[in-house]
C-alpha positions in Angstrom: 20.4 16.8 38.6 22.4 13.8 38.8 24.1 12.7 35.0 23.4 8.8 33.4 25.0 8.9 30.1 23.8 5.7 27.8 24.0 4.4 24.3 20.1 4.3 24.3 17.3 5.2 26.5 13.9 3.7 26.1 10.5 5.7 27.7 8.0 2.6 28.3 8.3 -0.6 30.1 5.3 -2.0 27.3 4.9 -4.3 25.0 7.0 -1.9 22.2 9.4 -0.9 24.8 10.3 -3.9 26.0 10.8 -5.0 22.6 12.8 -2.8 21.9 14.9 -2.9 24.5 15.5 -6.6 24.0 16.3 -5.6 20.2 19.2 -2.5 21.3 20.2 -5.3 24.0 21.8 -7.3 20.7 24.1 -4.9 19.6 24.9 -2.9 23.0 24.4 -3.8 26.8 25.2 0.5 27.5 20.8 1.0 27.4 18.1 2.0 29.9 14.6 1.4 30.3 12.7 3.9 31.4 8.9 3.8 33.1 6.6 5.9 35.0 3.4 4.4 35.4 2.6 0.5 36.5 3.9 -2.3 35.1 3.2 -5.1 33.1 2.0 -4.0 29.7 -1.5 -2.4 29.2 -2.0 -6.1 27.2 -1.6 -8.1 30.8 -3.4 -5.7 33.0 -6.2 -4.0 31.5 -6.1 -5.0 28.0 -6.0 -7.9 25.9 -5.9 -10.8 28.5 -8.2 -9.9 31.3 -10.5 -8.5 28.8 -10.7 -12.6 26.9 -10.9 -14.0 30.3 -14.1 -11.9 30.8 -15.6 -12.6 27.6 -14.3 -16.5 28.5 -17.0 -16.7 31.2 -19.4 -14.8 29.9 -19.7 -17.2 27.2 -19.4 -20.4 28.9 -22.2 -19.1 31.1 -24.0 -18.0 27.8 -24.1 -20.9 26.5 -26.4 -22.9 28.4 -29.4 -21.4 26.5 -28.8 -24.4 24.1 -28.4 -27.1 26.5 -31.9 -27.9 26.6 -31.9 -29.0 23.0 -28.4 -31.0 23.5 -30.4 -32.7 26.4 -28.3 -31.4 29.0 -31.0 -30.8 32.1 -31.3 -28.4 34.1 -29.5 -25.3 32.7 -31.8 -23.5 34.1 -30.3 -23.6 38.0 -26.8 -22.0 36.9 -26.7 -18.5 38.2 -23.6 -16.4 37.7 -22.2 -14.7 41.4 -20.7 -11.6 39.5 -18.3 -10.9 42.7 -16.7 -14.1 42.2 -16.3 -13.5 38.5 -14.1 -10.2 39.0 -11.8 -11.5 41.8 -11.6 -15.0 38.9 -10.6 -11.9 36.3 -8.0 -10.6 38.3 -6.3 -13.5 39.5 -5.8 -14.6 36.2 -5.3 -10.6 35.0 -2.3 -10.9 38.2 -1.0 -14.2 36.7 -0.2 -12.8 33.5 1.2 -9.5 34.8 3.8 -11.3 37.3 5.2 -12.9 34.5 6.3 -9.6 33.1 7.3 -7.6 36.0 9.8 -10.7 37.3 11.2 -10.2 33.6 12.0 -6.7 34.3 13.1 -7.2 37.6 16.0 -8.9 36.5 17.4 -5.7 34.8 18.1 -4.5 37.7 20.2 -0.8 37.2 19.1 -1.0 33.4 15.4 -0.1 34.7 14.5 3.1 36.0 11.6 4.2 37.7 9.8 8.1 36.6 9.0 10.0 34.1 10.9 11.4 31.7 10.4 14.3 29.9 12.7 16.0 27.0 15.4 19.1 27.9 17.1 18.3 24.5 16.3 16.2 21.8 19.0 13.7 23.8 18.7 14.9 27.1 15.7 13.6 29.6 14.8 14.8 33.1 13.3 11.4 34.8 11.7 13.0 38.0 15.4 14.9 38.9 17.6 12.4 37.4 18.9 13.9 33.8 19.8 11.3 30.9 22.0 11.8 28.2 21.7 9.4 25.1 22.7 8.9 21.7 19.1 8.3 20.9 15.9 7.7 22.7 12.9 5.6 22.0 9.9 7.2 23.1 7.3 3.9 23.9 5.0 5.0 26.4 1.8 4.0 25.2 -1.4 4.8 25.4 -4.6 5.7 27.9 -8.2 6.0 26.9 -10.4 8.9 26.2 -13.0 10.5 28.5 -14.6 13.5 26.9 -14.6 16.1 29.6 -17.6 17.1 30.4 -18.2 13.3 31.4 -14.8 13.6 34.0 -17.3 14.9 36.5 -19.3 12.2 36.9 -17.1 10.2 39.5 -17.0 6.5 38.8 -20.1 6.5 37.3 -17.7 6.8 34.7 -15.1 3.3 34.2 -12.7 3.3 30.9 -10.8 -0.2 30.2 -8.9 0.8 32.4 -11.1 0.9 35.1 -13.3 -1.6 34.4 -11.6 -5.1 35.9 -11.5 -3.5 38.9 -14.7 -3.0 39.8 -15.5 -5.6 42.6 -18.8 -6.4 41.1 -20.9 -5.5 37.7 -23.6 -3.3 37.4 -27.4 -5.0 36.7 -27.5 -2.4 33.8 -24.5 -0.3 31.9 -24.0 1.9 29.0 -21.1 1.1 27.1 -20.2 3.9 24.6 -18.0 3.2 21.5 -19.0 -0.1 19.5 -15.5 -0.9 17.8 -14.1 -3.5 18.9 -13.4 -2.9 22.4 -16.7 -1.8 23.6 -18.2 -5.0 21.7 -16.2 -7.2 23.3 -16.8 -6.1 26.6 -20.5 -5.1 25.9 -21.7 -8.5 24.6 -19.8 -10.0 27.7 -21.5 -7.7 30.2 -24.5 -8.7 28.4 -24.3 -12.6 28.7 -23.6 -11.7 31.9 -27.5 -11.0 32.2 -26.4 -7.1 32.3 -28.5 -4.8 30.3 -26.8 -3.2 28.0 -27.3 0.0 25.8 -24.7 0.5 23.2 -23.9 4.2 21.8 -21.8 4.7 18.5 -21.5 8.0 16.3 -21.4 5.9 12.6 -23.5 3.1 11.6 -20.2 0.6 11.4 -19.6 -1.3 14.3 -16.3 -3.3 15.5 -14.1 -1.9 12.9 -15.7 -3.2 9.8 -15.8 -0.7 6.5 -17.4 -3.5 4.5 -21.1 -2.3 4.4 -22.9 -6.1 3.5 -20.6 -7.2 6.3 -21.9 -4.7 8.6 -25.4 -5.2 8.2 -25.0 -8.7 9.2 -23.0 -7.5 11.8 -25.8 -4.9 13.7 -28.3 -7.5 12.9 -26.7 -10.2 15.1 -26.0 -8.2 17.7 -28.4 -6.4 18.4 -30.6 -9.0 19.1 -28.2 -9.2 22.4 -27.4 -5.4 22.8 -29.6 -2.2 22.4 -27.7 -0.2 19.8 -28.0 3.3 19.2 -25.7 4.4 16.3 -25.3 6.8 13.8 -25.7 9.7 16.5 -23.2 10.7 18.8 -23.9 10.3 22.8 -24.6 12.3 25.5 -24.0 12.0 29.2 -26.0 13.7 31.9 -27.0 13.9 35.7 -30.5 12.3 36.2 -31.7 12.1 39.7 -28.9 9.8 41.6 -28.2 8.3 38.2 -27.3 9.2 34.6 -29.1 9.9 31.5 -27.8 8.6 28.3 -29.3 10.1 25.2 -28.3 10.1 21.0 -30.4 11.9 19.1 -34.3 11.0 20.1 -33.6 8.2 22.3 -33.1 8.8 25.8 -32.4 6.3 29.0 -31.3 6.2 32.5 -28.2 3.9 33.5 -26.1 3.4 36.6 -22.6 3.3 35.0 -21.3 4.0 31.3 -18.0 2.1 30.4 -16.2 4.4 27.9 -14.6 2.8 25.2 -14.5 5.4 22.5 -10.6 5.1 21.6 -7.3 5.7 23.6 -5.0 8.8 22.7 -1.1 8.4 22.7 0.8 9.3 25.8 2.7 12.1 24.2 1.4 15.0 26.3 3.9 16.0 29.1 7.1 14.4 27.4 7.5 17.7 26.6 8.3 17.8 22.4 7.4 21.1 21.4 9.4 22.5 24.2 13.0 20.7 21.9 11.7 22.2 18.7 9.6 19.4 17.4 6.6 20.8 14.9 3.0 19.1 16.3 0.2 18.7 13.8 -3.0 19.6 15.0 -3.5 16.2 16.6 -0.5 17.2 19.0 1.5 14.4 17.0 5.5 14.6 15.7 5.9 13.3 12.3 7.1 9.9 11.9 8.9 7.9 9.4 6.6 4.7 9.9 9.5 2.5 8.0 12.2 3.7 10.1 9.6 5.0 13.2 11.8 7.7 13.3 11.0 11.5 14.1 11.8 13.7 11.8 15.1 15.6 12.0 16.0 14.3 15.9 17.6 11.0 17.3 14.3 9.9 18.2 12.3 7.1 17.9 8.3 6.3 18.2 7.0 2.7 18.6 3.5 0.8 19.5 0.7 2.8 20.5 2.4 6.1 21.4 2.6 6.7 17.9 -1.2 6.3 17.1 -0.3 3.9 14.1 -1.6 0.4 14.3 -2.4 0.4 18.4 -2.3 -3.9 18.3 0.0 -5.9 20.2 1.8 -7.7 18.1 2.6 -4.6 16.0 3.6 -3.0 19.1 5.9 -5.6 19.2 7.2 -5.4 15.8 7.6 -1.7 16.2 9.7 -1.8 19.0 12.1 -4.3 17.1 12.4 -1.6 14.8 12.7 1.4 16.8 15.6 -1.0 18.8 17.0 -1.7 15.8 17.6 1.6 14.1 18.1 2.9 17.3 22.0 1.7 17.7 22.3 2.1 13.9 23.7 5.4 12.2 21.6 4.8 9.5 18.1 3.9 10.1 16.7 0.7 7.8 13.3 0.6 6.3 10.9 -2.4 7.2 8.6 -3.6 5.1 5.6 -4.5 7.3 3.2 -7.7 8.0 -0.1 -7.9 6.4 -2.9 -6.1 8.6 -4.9 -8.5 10.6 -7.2 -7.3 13.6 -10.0 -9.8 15.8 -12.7 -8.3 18.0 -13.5 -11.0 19.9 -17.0 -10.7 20.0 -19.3 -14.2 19.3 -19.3 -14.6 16.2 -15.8 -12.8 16.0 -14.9 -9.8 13.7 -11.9 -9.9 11.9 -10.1 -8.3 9.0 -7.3 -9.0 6.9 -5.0 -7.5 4.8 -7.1 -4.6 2.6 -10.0 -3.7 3.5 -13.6 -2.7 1.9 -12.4 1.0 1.9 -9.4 0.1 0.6 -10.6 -1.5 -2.6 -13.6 0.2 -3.3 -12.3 2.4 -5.8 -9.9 0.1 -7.5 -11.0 -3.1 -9.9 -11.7 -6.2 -7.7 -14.0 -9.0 -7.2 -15.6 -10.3 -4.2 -16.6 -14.3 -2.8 -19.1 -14.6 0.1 -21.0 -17.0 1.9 -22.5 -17.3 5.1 -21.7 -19.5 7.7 -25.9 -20.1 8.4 -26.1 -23.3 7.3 -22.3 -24.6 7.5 -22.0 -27.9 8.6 -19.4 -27.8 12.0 -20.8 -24.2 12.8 -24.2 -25.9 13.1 -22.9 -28.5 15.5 -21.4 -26.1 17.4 -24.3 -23.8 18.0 -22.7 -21.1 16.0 -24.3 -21.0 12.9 -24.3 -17.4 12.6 -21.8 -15.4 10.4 -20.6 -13.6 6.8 -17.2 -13.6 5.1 -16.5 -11.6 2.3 -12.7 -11.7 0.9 -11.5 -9.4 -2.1 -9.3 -10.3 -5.0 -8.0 -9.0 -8.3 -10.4 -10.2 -11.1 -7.6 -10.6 -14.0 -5.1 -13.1 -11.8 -7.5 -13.8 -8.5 -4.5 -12.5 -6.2 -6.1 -12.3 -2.9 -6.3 -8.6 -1.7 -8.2 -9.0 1.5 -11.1 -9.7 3.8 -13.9 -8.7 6.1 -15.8 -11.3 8.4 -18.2 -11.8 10.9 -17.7 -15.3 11.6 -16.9 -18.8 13.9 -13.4 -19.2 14.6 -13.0 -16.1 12.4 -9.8 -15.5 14.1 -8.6 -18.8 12.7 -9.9 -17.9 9.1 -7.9 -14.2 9.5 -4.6 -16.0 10.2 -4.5 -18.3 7.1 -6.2 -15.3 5.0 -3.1 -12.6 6.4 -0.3 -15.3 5.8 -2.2 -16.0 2.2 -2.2 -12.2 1.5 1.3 -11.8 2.7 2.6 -14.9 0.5 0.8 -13.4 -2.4 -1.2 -16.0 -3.0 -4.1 -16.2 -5.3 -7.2 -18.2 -4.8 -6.6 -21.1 -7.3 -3.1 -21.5 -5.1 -5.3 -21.2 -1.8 -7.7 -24.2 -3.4 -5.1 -26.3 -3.4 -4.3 -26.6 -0.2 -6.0 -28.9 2.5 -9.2 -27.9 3.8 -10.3 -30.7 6.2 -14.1 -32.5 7.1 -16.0 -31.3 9.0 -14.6 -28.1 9.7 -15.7 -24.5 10.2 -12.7 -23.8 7.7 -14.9 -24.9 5.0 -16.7 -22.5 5.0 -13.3 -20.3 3.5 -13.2 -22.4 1.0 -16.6 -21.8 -0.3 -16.1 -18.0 -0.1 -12.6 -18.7 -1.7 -14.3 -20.9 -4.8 -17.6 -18.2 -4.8 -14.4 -15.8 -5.8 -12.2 -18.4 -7.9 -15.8 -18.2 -10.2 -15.8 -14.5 -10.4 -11.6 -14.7 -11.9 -11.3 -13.2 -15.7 -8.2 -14.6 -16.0 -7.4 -18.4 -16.9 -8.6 -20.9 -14.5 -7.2 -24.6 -14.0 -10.1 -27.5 -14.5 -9.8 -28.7 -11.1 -8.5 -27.3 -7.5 -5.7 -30.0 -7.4 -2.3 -29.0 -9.6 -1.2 -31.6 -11.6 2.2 -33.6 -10.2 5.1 -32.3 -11.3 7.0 -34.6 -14.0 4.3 -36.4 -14.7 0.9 -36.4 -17.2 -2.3 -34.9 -15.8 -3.6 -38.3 -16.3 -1.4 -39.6 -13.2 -4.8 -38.8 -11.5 -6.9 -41.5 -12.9 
């Protein structure tokens, strides 16, 4: 094989690996980047973007059920040419994706194309081509999971993967997995006038652990989707078609979209063959402060690692693996608060702790429902529940669970309130502005400031520093 000797070499040309390539960049200019599948991040091309531009249409389109009311006339002549929606997906899907490929054209010789699989723990073999670094930073990603059995069935079968190329949608589809994937794309499908039959194996949907949360949750949606859950699915041949069935309910469909997880790329880089111990997941063990394997110069970042598969911490985890990568000794990272958005209507989110979390521990909870709240009603989207978790002796927020409006919004402030340590009396004091749908936050956030053991101030405002508390009078 021909030799490359470099500082550090980086398996993934994704959202992590570039990151972390940018991060080794800093310190040394002697690194490689390494890929062997397609380009542009699995957020650009069959992720994150082309995936909201889907769900984009679908609701615009959607949305003329309440025109009628608004007196706008004649909703009722838009029709929806499902050929012309793909070919809009991908040209935006393409847009994006350019953007990062010309970003890694311009390394040039610092970009190699193949894959790499392990000799040594510091030796790779990219497709004949052997690479010797100091460390590595394994960032390949991930790909989605088809059970077996269902691999027969041609492209009857789509994953995520699949799916935004199809040149047009199906009239009816299965979509199996209801986190917060397959709700995304199955309530799009749906407003696309597609039938829909959703299958999940729990009775949570979208991510949520929060049981009154979920309840609202399957209730709102499945007056759009037909939701079998609690019973795990079942693919078979039926006639020319397929057969979908979960426990005693049974139908035929022309296409199931998969959407039941993704595994990490880490088959074929060939671990076990340098002496790395597997658990029975087929996973190294990983420092997830340092993102460092044990015992070898190797590093594990973004959704290779199977830790928190979101972009953004993708993103962060590359910095880290970059970082410690050209360090001798690796530095702990303390990490942002959790925050995660299905972008179903109304959205799902979470922040910081969740249900499960807390459960077991003391804590109080404010709710309210976003039913009656004034901007969501002008909207049309009067439909939603928040509940958010606190200690009950000093109200220090904890966390959150929401179906709600502009819920990704709410999860921001809630994560950088959570990660400031804030508690809900210091949360009442800042702005909240009229009409907005951010009101309804603070009436979960006063439901909760009620519910606080601890002393409470007599009104939301502080007093002004320096000065009596009369200065308000």
């Amino acid at each position: 094989m021909n030799d490359k000797k470099v500082k550090v070499a980086i398996i993934g040309a994704g959202t992590a690996g570039l990151s972390a390539f940018r991060e080794v960049y800093k310190v040394s200019q002697d690194c490689l980047l390494i890929n062997g599948g397609p380009y542009g991040t699995t957020c650009a091309r069959v992720g994150c973007m082309p995936s909201k531009v889907l769900i984009q249409i679908a609701n615009d389109y959607y949305h003329r059920i309440s025109f009628k009311q608004q007196g706008i006339r004649n909703s009722h002549t838009l029709s929806l040419d499902k050929v012309e929606v793909m070919q809009y997906v991908r040209s935006l899907r393409d847009y994006y994706v350019r953007g990062v490929v010309k970003s890694i054209e311009k390394l040039g010789s610092k970009n190699l194309k193949g894959y790499a699989r392990f000799v040594e723990p510091n030796v790779l073999d990219v497709e004949g081509v052997k690479i010797v670094a100091d460390t590595i930073v394994i960032a390949n990603g991930s790909s989605p999971i088809i059970p077996k059995p269902w691999q027969d069935y041609g492209d009857k079968i789509i994953t995520t993967d699949d799916i935004f190329e199809q040149e047009s949608i199906n009239d009816d589809m299965a979509v199996i997995g209801a986190g917060a994937i397959g709700l995304e794309l199955g309530q799009a499908l749906s407003r696309m006038d597609v039938k829909v039959t959703m299958a999940e194996g729990t009775e949570f949907v979208g991510g949520l652990s929060d049981p009154i949360v979920n309840q609202y949750a399957v209730k709102t949606l499945n007056k759009e989707l037909n939701l079998y859950l609690g019973h795990m699915a079942n693919i078979s041949h039926y006639d020319d078609r397929l057969e979908l069935s979960c426990e005693d309910k049974k139908c035929a469909i022309k296409k199931a979209l998969v959407a039941i997880g993704r595994k990490p790329n880490v088959k074929g880089l060939g671990l076990e063959q340098i002496g790395i111990e597997l658990n029975e997941k087929g996973m190294p063990e990983v420092d997830y402060s340092t993102l460092k394997i044990k015992n070898v110069p190797i590093f594990m970042a973004g959704d290779v690692n199977g830790h928190r598969p979101i972009l953004h911490e993708a993103a962060d985890e590359g910095r880290i693996a970059g970082y410690n990568a050209v360090r001798s000794n690796p530095q702990c990272f303390k990490r942002r608060t959790p925050l995660s958005i299905a972008f179903t209507e109304p959205q799902i989110v979470f922040a910081g702790q969740r249900y499960t979390d807390i459960e077991k521990e003391p804590h109080i909870i404010g709710e309210t429902t976003f039913d009656n709240q004034g901007r969501s009603r002008i909207m049309h989207k009067n439909k939603g529940i928040m509940r958010i978790y606190a200690k009950p002796q000093c109200g220090k927020l904890l966390g959150a669970e929401m179906m709600a409006p502009e819920a990704e919004y709410i999860g921001h402030l809630l994560a950088w309130a959570i990660q400031k340590e804030l508690t809900v009396f210091e949360v009442l004091n800042m702005p909240f502005y009229h009409p907005t749908v951010l009101e309804g936050l603070r009436t979960a956030i006063r439901d909760l400031a009620s519910k606080v053991k601890g002393p409470a101030p007599k009104l939301e405002l502080a007093p002004c520093d320096g000065l009596p508390i009369d200065c308000f009078n």
